[in-house]
N, C-alpha and C positions, 0 to 999 in steps of 0.2 A: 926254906921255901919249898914248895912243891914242885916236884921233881917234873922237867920238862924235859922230853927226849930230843936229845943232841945226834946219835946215832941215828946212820941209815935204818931205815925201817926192816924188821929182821925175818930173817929168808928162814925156812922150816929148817933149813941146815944148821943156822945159827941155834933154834931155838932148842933142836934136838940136841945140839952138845951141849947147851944151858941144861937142860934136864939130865945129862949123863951126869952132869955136873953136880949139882944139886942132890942128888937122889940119895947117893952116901948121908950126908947132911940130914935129910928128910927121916931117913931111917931112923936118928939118935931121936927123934921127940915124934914121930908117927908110924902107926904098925903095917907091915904090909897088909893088905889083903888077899883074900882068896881070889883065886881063880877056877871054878868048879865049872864043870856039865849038871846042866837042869835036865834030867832024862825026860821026863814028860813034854817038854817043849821042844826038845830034840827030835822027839819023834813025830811031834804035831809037824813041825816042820822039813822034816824029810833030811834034816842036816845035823852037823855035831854044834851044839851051842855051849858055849862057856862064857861064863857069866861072872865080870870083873866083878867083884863085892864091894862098890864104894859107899854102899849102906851099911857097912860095917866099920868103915872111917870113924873114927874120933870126929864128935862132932856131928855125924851122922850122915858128911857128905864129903865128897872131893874136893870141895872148896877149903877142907883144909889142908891141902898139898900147897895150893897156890897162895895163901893169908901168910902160912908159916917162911914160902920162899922167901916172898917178897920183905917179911918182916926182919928174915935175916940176913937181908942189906943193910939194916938201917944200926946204925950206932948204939947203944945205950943212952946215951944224951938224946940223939933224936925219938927213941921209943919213950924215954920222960919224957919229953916234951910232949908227945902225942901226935898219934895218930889220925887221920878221919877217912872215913867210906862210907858209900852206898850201897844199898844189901836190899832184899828183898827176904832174906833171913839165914840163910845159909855159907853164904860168905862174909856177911859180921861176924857169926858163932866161930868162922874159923877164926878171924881179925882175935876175936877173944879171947880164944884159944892157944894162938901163938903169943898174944900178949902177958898169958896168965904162964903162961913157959917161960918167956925171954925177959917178961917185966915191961911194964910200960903202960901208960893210959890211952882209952880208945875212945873217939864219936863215931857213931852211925847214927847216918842219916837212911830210914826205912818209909815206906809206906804205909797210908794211916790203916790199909788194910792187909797188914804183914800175918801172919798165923799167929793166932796168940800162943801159941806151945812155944813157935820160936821165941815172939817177944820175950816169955818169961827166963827161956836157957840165954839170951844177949843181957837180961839184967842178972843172974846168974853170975856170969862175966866181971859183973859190974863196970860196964860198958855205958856212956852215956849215952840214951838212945833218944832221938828228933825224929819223929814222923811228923812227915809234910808231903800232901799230896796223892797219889795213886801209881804214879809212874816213875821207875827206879829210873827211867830215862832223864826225867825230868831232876833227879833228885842229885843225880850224878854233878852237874856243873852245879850245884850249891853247895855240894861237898865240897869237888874241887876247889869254890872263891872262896869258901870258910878257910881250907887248909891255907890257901896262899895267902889271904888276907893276915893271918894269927900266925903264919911260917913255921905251919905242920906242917907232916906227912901224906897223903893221900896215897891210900891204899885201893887203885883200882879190882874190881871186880873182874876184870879182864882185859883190860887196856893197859898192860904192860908186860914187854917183855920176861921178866922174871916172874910175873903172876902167870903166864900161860907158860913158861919152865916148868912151874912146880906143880900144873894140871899135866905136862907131857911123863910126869915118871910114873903116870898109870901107864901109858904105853910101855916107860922103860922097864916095870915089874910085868906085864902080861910078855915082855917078848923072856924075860927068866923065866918066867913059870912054863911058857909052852918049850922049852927044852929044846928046842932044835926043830920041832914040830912046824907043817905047815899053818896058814893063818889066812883066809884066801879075802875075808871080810871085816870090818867091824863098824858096830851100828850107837851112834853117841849121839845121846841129846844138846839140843842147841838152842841157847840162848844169847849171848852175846859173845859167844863163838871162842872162848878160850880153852875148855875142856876140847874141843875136836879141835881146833887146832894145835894145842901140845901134843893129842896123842897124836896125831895126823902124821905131824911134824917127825915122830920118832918112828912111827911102824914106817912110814912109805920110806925114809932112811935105811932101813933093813930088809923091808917087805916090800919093793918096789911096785909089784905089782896085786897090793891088797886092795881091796875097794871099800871106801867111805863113805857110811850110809850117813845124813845128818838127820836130825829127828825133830821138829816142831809142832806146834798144834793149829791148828789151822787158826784160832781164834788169835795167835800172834804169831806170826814169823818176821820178824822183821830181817834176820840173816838171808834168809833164804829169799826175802822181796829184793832187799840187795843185790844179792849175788845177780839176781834174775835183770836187774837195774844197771846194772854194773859199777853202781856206786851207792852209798849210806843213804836209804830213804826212811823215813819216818812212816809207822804206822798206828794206824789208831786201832789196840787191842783189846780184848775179851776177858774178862776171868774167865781161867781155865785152870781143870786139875792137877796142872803141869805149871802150879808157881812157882814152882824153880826157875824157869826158863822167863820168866815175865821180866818186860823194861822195852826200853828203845834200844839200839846201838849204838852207843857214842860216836858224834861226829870225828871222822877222822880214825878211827880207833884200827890200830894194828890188825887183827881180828880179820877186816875186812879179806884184804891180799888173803891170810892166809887160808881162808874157808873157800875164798876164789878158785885157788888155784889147788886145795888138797881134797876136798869132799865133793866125791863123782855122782852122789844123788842126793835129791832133797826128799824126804817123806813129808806131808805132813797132815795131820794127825787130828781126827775129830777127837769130840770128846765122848762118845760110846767108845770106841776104839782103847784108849787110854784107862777108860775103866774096865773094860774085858777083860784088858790085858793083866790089871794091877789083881783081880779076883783071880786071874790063872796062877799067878806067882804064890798070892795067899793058900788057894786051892791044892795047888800042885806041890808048892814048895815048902809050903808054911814059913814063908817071911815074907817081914814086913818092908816095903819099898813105900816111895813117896811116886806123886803124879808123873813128876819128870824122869823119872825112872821106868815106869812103866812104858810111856812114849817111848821107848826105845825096843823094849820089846813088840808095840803096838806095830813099832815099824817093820822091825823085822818079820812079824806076821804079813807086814804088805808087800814083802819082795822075798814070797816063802819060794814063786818059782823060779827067782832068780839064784836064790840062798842051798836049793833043796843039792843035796850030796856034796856040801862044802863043809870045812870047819868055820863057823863065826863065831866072832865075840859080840858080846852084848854088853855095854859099860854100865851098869846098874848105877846112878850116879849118885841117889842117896835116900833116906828113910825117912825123914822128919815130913810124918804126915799128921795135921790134925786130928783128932777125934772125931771132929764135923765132919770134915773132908771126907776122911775116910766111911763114914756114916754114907753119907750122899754117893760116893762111888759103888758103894756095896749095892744100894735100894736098885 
């Protein structure tokens, strides 16, 4: 049956020692990432930036931290049996990812307007893929009644604890890489709020007093209308360069509490802004990052003079950008 949570809803304490947990684990089937200084952005911004590599991920995004955690709760019998999720394309490809490592059969459920780059890496996979509809929001509770109906698995995208573990050991490898070093910010794109919430969860555990920037596009925040709401609202969103970050916020969803109470500002993010930002990283760095990646940068260009003589991090979160896309953000 698909997994209903019995546990109290889990406090950033909880989910930072999930990731301490995990992160050995993660290491045996995913590579770390770099932790680098962008010198050109650095100095645009008057501060020390170091820039998590999660475009460098397997996969091409962090979402395969959290596919593989999650995947390695599950049985051998229950990974035959099969999996199901909803993606928008980057957390299938992990779903696919962990499954073509640990064995097992996978459904995604995507949108009928998902990147076709991804499409092609999830049948790659050999993953059976359903697109239905526009809004991963939407697509989320037909995953779910599939998996329960058929008594598979459901592999939330972020609504579950051990899935925002396996987004928090980016935290757990940026606080190894800085060495002892201080750390006084970090700026992470948000979408349905499990990557800032893991890392959230682990840096302010050690970093008590780091500040958490969240990063959305103006054309969807649904986290950020939340938090503002004080509880899960629905909104009706935009194509924006930042598909990564695209869907609703599942009713209910863990996620909520913890963006509440861990991330001290909201940017968010047109889409000039997001494309500036992605031709600086191309320009300056020569690498390639996706929209929701850049958002994060875009942000931290919006709070340069709050940022300016600090160390911050910037979570690069992933690469997989169309050839379209990337076409249209260039022009």
């Amino acid at each position: 049956m698909t997994e209903r949570f019995t546990e109290a809803a889990p406090t950033p304490a909880g989910i930072a020692a999930r990731s301490e947990r995990v992160a050995p684990r993660l290491r045996e089937h995913l590579p770390i990432t770099p932790l680098v200084r962008f010198d050109a952005f650095s100095e645009e911004l008057g501060a020390e930036v170091l820039v998590k590599c999660e475009h460098h991920q397997r996969t091409g995004s962090f979402k395969a931290r959290g596919a593989m955690a999650k995947i390695l709760t599950l049985t051998p019998e229950q990974r035959d049996r099969g999996v199901v999720t909803a993606s928008t394309g980057n957390h299938g490809l992990g779903v696919g990812n962990a499954l073509a490592t640990l064995g097992g059969h996978g459904i995604v459920y995507l949108p009928e307007n998902a990147a076709p780059g991804k499409v092609a890496a999830l049948r790659r996979f050999g993953l059976e893929l359903r697109a239905e509809g526009l809004d991963s929001g939407v697509l989320e509770p037909k995953a779910r009644a599939y998996a329960e109906e058929h008594e598979l698995t459901y592999v939330s995208p972020y609504n579950d604890p051990d899935t925002v573990a396996g987004q928090g050991t980016v935290g757990v490898e940026i606080l190894e890489q800085l060495a002892g070093r201080q750390l006084d910010a970090v700026v992470v794109a948000v979408g349905g709020g499990g990557l800032v919430s893991g890392i959230a969860s682990v840096l302010k555990k050690h970093r008590p007093g780091i500040r958490v920037i969240g990063a959305s596009p103006v054309r969807e925040a649904p986290m950020a209308a939340s938090v503002e709401a004080g509880r899960i609202v629905q909104v009706e969103g935009r194509e924006s360069l930042s598909d990564g970050t695209a869907g609703s916020v599942e009713p209910g969803s863990i996620t909520f509490a913890l963006c509440r109470d861990l991330v001290d500002d909201w940017v968010l993010v047109s889409e000039d802004a997001i494309a500036a930002a992605l031709r600086m990283v191309i320009d300056t760095e020569h690498q390639l990052i996706e929209g929701s990646a850049a958002m994060a940068f875009a942000a931290a260009r919006a709070r340069r003079t709050e940022l300016e003589g600090k160390r911050v991090a910037v979570v690069s979160c992933g690469g997989n950008i169309s050839a379209s896309t990337l076409v249209a953000a260039l022009a």
